[in-house]
SERO-4910 file (N, C-alpha, C, O; in steps of 0.05 Angstrom, whole numbers):
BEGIN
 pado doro    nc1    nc2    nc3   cac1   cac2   cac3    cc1    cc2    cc3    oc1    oc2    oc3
  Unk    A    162   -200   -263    184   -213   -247    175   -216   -218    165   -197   -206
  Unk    A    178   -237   -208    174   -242   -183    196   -228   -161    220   -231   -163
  Unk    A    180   -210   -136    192   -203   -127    213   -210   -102    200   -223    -86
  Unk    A    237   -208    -92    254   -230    -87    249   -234    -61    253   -256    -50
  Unk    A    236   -212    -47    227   -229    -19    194   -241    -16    184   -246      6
  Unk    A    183   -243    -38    162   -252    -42    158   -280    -33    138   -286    -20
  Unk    A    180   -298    -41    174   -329    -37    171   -337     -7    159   -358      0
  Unk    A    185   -315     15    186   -318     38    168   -312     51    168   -318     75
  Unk    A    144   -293     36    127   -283     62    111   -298     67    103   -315     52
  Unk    A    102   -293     93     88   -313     97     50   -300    103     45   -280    116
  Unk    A     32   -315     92     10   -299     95    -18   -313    107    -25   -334     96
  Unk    A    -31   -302    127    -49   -319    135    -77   -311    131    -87   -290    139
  Unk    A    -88   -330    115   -110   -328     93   -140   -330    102   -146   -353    100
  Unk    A   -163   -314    113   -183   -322    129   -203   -318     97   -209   -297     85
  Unk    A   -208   -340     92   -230   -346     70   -254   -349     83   -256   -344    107
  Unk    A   -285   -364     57   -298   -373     68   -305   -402     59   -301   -406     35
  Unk    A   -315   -425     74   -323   -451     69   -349   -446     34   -366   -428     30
  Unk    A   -343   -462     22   -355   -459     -7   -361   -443    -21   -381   -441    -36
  Unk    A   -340   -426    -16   -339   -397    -30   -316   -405    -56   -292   -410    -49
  Unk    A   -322   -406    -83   -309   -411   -111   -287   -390   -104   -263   -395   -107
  Unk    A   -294   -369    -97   -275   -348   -100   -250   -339    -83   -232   -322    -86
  Unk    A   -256   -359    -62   -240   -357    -33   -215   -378    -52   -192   -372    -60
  Unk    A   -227   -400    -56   -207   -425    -69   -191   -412    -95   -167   -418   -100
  Unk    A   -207   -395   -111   -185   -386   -127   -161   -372   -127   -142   -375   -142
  Unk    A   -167   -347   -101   -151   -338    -82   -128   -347    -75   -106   -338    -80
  Unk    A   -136   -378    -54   -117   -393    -49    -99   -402    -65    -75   -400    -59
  Unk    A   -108   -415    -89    -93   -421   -105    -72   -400   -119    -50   -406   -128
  Unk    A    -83   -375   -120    -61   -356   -135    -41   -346   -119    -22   -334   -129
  Unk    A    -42   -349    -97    -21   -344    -66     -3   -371    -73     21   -367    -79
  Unk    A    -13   -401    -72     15   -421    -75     19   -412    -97     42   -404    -97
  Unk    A      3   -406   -131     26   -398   -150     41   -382   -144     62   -385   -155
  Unk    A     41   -361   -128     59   -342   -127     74   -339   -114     85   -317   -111
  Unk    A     81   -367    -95     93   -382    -78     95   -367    -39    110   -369    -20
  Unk    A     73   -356    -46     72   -359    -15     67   -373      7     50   -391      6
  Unk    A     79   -367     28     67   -388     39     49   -379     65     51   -360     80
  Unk    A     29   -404     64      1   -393     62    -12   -413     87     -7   -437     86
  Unk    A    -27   -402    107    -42   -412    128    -66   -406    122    -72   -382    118
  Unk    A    -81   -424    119   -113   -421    105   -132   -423    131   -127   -444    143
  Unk    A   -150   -411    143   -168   -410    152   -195   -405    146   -201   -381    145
  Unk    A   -217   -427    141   -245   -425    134   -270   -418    149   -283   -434    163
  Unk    A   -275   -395    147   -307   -390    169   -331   -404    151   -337   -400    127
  Unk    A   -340   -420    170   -377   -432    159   -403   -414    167   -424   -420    156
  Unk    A   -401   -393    185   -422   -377    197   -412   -356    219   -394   -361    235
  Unk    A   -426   -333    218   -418   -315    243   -420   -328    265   -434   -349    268
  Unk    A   -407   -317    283   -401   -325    309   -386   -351    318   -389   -364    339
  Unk    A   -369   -356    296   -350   -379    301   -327   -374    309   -311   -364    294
  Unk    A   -319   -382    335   -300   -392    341   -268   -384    335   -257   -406    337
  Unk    A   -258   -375    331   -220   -372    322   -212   -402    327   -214   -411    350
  Unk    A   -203   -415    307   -191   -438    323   -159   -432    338   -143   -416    329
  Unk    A   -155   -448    360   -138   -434    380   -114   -435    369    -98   -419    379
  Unk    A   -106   -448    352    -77   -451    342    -60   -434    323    -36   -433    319
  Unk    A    -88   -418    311    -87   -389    299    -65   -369    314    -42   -363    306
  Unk    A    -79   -362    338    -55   -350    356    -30   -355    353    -13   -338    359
  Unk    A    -23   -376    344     10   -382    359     18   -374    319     41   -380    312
  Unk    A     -1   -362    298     12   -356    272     40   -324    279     35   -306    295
  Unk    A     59   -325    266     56   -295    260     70   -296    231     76   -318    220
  Unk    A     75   -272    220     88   -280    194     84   -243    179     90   -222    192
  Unk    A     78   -242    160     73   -219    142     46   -204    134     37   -181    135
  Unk    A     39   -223    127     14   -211    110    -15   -219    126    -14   -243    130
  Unk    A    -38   -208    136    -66   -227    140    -88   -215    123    -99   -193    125
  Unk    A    -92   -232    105   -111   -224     87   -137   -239     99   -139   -258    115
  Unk    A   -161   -222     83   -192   -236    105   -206   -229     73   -206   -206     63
  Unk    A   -216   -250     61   -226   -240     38   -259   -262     43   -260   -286     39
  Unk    A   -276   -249     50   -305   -248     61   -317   -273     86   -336   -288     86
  Unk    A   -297   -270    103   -286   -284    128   -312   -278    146   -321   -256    140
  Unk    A   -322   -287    159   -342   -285    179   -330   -281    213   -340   -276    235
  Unk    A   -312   -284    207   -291   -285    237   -281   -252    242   -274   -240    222
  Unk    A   -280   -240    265   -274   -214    283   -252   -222    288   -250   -243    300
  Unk    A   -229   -208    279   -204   -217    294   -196   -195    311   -198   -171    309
  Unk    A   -185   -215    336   -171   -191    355   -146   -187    347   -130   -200    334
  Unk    A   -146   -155    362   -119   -139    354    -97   -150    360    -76   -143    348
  Unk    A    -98   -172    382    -76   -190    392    -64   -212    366    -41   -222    365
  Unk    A    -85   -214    348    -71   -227    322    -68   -209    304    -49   -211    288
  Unk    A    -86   -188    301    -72   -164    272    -50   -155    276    -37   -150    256
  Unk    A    -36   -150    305     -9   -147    311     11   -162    301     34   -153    298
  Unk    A      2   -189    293     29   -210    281     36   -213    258     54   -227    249
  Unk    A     15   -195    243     20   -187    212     37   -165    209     31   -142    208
  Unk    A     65   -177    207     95   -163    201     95   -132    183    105   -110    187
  Unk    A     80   -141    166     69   -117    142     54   -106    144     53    -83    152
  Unk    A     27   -126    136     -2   -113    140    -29   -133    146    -28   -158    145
  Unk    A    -46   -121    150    -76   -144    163    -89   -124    138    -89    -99    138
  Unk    A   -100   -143    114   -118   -135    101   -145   -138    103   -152   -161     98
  Unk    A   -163   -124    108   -186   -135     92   -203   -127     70   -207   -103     67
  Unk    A   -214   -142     53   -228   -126     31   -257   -137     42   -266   -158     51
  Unk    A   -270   -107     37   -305   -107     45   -312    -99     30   -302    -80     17
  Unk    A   -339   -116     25   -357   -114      6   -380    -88      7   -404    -90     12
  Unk    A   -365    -67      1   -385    -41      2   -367    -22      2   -343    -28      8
  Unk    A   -374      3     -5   -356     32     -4   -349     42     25   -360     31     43
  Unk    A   -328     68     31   -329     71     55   -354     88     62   -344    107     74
  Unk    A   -375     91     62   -398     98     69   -414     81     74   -436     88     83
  Unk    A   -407     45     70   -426     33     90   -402     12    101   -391     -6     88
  Unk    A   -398     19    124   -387     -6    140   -399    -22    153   -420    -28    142
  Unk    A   -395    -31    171   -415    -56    185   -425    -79    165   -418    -88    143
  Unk    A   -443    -83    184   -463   -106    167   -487    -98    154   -497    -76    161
  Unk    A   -496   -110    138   -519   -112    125   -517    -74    108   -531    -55    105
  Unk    A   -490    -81    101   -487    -54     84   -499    -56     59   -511    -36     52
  Unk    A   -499    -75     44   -500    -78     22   -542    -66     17   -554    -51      2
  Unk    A   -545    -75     29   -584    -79     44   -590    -50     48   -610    -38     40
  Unk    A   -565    -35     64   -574      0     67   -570     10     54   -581     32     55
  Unk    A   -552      5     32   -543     20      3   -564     16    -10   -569     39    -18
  Unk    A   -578      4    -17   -607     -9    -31   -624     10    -14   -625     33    -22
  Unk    A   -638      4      9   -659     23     15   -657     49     16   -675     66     16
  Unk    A   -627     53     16   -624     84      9   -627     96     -9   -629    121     -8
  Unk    A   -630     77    -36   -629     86    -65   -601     93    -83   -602    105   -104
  Unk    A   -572     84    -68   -556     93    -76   -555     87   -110   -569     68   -117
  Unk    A   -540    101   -131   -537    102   -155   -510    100   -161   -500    108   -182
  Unk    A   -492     84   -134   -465     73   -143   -464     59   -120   -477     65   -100
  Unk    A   -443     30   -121   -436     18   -102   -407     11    -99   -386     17   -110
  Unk    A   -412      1    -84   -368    -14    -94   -349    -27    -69   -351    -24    -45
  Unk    A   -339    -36    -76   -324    -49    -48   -298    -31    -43   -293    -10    -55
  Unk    A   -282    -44    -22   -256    -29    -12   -238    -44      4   -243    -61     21
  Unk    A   -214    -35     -3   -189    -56      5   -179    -40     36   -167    -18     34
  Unk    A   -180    -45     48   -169    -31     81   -150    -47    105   -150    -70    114
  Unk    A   -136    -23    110   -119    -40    135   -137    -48    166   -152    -32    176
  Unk    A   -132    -73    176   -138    -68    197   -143    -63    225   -119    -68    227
  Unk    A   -147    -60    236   -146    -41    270   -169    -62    285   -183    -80    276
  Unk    A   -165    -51    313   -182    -65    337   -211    -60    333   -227    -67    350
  Unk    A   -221    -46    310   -242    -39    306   -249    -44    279   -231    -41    262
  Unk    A   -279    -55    270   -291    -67    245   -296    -40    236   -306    -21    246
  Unk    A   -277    -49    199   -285    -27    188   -275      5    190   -286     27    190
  Unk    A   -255     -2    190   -244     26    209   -217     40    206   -210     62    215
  Unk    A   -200     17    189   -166     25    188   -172     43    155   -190     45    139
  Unk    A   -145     52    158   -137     64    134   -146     55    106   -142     31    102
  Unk    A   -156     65     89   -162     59     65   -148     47     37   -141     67     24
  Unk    A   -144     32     29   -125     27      9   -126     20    -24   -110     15    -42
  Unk    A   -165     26    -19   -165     23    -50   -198     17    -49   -210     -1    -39
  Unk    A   -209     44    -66   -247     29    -69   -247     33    -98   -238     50   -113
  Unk    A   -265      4   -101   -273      9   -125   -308     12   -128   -324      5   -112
  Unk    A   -312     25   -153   -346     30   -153   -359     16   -177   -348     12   -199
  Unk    A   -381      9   -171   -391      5   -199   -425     10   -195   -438      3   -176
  Unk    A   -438     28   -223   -468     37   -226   -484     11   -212   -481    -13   -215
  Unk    A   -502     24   -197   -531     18   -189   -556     25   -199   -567     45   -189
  Unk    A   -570     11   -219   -593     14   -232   -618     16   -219   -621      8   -196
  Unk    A   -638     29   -233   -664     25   -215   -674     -1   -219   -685    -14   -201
  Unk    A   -670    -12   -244   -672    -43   -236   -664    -63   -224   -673    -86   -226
  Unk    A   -644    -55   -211   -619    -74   -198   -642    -78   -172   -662    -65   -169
  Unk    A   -634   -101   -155   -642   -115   -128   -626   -128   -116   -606   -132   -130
  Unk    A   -625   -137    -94   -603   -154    -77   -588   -173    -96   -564   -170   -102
  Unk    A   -602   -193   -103   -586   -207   -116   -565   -198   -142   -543   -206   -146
  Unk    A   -574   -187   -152   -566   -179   -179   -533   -155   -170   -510   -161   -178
  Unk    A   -538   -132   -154   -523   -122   -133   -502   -136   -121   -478   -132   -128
  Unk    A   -510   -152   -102   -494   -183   -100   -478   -196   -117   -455   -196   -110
  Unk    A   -484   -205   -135   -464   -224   -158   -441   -200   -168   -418   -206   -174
  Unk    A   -451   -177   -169   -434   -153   -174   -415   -148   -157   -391   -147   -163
  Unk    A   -424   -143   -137   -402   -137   -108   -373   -165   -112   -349   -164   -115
  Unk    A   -389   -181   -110   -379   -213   -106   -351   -206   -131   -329   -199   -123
  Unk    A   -355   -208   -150   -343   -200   -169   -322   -180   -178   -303   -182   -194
  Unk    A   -331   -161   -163   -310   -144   -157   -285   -137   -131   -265   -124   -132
  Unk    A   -295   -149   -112   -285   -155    -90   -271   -183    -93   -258   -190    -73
  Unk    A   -270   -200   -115   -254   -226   -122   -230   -206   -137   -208   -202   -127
  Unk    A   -238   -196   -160   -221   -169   -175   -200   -164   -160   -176   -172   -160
  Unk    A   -212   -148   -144   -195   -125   -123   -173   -150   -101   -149   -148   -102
  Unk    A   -181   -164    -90   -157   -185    -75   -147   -197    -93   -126   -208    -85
  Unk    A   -152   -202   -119   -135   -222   -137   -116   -202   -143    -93   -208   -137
  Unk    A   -120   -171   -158   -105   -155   -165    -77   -149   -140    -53   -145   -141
  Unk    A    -92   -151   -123    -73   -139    -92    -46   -168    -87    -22   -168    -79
  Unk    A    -66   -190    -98    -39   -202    -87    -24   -206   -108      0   -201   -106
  Unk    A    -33   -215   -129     -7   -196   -158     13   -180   -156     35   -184   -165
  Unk    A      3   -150   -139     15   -134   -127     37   -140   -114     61   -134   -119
  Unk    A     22   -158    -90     47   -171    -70     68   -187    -80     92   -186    -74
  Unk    A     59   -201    -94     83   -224   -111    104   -199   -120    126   -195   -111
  Unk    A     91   -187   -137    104   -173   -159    127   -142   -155    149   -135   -165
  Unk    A    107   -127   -134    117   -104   -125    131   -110    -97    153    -99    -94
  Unk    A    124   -123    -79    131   -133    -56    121   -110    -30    106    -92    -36
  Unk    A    130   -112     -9    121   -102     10    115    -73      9     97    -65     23
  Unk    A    132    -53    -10    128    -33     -9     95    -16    -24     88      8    -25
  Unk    A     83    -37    -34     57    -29    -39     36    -25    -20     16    -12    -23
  Unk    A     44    -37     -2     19    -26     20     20      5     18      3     20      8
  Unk    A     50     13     34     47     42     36     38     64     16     28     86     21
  Unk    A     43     51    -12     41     66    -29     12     69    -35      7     91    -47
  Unk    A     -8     54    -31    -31     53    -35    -46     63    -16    -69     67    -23
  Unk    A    -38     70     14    -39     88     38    -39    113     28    -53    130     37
  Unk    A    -21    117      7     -8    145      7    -35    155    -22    -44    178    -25
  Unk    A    -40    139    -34    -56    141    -65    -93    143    -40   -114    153    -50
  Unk    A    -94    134    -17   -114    140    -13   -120    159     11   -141    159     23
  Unk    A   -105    172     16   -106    192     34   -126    209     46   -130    214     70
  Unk    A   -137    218     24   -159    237     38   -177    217     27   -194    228     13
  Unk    A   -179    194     28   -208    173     33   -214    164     53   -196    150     62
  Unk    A   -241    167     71   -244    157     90   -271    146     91   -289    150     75
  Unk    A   -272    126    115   -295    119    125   -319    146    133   -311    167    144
  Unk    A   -346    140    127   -358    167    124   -386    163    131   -404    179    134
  Unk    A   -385    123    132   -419    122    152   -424    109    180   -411    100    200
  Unk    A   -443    110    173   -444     87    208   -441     64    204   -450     56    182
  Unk    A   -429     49    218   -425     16    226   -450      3    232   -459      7    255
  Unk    A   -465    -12    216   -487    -21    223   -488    -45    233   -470    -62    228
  Unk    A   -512    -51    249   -497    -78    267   -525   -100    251   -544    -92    239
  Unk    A   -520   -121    256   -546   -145    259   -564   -134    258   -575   -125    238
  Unk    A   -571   -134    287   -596   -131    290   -612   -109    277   -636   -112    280
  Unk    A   -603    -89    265   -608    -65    246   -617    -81    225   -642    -79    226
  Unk    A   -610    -96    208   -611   -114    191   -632   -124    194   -652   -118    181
  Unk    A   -634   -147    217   -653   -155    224   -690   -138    233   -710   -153    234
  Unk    A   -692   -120    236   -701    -95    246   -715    -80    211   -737    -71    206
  Unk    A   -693    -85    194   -707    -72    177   -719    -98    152   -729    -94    129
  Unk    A   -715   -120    163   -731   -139    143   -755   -149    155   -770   -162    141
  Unk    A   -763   -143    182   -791   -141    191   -801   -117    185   -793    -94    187
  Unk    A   -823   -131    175   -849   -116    162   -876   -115    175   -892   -132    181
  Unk    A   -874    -85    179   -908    -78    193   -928    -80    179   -932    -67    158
  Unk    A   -938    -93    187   -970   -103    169   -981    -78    169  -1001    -77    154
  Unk    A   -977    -56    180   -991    -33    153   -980    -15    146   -988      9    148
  Unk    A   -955    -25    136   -943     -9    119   -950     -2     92   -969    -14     83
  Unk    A   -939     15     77   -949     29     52   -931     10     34   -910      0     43
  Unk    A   -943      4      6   -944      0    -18   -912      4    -20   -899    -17    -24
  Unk    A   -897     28    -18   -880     41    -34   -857     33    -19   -837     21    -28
  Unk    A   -863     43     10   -840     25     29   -827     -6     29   -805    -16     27
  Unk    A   -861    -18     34   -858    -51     22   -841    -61     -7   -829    -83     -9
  Unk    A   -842    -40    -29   -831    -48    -45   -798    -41    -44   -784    -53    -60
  Unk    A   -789    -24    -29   -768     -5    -20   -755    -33     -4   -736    -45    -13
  Unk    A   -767    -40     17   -751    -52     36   -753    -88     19   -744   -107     32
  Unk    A   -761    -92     -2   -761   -111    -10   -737   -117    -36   -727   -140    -39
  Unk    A   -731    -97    -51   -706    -90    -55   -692    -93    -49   -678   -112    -56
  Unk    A   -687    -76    -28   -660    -85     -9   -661   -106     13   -653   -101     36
  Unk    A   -669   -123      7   -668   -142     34   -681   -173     27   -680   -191     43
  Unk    A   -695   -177     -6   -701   -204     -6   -680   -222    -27   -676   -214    -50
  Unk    A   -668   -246    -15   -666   -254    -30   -674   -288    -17   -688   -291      3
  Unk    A   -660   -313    -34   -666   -340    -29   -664   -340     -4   -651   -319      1
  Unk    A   -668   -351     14   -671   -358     34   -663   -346     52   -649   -355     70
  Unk    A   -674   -312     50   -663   -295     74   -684   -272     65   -676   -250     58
  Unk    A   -722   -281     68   -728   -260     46   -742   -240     74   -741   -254     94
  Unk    A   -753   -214     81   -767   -208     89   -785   -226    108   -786   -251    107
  Unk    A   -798   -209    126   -814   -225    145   -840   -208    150   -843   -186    139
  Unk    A   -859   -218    169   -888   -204    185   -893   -221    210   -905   -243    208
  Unk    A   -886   -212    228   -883   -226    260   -918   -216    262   -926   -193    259
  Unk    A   -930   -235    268   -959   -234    283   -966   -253    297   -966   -277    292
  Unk    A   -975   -239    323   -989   -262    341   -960   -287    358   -962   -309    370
  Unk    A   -937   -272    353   -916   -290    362   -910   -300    342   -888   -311    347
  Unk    A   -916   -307    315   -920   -325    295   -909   -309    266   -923   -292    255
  Unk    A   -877   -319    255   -866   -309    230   -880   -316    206   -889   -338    203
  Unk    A   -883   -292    186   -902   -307    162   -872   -291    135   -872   -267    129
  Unk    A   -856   -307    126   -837   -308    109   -851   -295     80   -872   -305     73
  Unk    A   -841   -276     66   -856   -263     36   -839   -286     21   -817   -295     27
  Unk    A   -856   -293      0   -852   -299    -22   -858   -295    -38   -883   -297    -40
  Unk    A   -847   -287    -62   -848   -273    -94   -857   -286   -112   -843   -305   -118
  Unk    A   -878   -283   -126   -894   -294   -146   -866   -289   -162   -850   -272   -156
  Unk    A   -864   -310   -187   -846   -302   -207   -862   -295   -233   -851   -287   -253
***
């Protein structure tokens, strides 16, 4: 049964530009008749468009948004500012997915969180995990995350339709003693660990290649001023 203040809330939606999964999203928010302010990021470091500001309403969901929002707009979410990130609370930041891999972890998983003036950082509201193989690699890792982090916001806004506002808290209360538990990793970390020293060992090279190659974002070897890109025999 649809819940009765459901049709009214109002929720503002930070997707991403040709993301399948952002659009299916969208679409299950008008079935469930909310109403819905869509905002699309194409790349980091874009812009808020200015008219954003003047939103306020109930809900701000960010389901793999490229956009930093200030606390001056998580404030106008009546209820709650969601976001779901793609990784457990032990990797926040960026290029988590890449440090979970060089680390060797043997589980991964995303997580649903409230949020604060700070990335990565509010209250916890729901992680999910799933096994990491020794055969697994970025990509393969990837399509997994992707997958389950579509899961976890499609389930949540079900939730909202269905249960109505009082599920946030309750899912506050179900995650309590879960917390954030690593470092915030930034860019340039990222960047930092897909350059490759030309005399590095065998074991590392294959380590940092794992976690860090995939299509068109593979590893590098800076010499002489001059980038030389790895590419993978198949």
């Amino acid at each position: 049964m649809m819940h009765k203040d459901k049709a009214r809330a109002r929720i503002l939606f930070f997707g991403r530009s040709k993301c399948e999964a952002s659009k299916k999203i969208l679409s299950q928010m008008h079935r469930n008749g909310f109403d819905v302010t869509y905002v699309k990021s194409n790349h980091r470091g874009e812009s808020l468009p200015e008219d954003v500001q003047s939103w306020d309403g109930d809900y701000i969901i960010c389901f793999r948004s490229h956009f930093i929002l200030p606390d001056s707009l998580l404030k106008k979410a009546r209820i709650a500012a969601i976001n779901f990130h793609p990784a457990p609370p032990e990797y926040p930041g960026s290029g988590c997915m890449n440090f979970a891999l060089y680390d060797g972890v043997d589980t991964y998983g995303v997580t649903a969180h409230l949020m604060n003036e700070k990335v990565d950082n509010g209250k916890i509201l729901e992680v999910r995990r799933f096994p990491v193989q020794k055969c697994d690699n970025l990509p393969s890792v990837l399509e997994r995350t992707h997958s389950e982090l579509y899961h976890l916001c499609s389930d949540f806004v079900t939730a909202l339709a269905t249960v109505g506002e009082s599920y946030v808290p309750a899912k506050v209360a179900e995650c309590e003693g879960v917390s954030w538990s690593g470092k915030a990793r930034l860019l340039e970390e990222l960047e930092k660990l897909q350059t490759i020293d030309v005399g590095i060992e065998k074991s590392e090279l294959e380590r940092i290649i794992r976690a860090t190659h995939v299509d068109g974002f593979p590893p590098k070897v800076m010499l002489h001023g001059y980038k030389f890109y790895l590419s993978l025999d198949e």
